[in-house]
C-alpha positions in Angstrom: -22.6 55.3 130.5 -19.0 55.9 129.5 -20.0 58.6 127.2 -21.9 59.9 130.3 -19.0 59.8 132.4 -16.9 61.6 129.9 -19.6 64.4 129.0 -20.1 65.0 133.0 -17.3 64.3 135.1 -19.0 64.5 138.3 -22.3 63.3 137.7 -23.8 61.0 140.1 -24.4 58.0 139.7 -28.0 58.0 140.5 -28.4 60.8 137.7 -27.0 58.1 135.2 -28.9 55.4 136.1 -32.4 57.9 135.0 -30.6 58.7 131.7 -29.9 55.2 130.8 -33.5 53.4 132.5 -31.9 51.1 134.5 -31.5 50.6 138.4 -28.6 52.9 140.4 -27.3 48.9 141.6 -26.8 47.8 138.1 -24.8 51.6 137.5 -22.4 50.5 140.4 -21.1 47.6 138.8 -21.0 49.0 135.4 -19.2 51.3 137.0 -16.8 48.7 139.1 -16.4 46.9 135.8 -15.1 49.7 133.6 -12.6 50.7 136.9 -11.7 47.3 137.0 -10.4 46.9 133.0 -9.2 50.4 133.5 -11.5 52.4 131.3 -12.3 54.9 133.8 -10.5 56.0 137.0 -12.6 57.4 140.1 -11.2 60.3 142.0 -13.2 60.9 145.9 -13.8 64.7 146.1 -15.3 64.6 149.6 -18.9 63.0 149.2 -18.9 63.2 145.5 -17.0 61.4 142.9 -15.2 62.7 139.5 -14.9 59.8 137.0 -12.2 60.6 134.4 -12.3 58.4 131.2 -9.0 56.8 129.4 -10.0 57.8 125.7 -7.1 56.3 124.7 -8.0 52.9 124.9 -9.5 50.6 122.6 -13.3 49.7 122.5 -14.2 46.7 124.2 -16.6 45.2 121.4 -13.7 42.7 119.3 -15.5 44.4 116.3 -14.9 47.9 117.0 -11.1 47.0 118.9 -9.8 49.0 116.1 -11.0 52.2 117.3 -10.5 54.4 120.4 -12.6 55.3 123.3 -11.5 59.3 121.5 -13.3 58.8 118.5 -16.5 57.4 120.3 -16.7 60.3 122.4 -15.9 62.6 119.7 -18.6 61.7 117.9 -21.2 61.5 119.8 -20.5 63.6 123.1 -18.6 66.8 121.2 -19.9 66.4 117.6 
């Protein structure tokens, strides 16, 4: 979802949860969660929303807590 996010800016939610195969409900509080721990932030642009990822902060796996959310998204999203 995160490399969604930072690939689309503005997608919609209900867009993501078709890419990923899970319901729009389970989306929302993905969505809530990375807000909450400050991975994304969620800007209101009349109905829609923009979602704007922190790529400067660590992965949230202890294994990978070494790397940055940059190099994640560099790889996959503009690789």
């Amino acid at each position: 979802m995160l490399l969604l996010l930072a690939k689309d800016p503005e997608i919609r939610l209900r867009e993501v949860a078709e890419r990923v195969g899970i319901t729009e409900r389970a989306v929302q509080r993905i969505v809530a969660d990375l807000e909450l721990d400050r991975y994304i932030e969620r800007e209101r642009l009349g109905r829609r929303n923009r979602y704007r990822v922190h790529r400067d902060l660590p992965l949230r796996h202890p294994v990978e807590a070494h790397r940055k959310i940059a190099s994640l998204i560099a790889l996959v999203v503009e690789g």
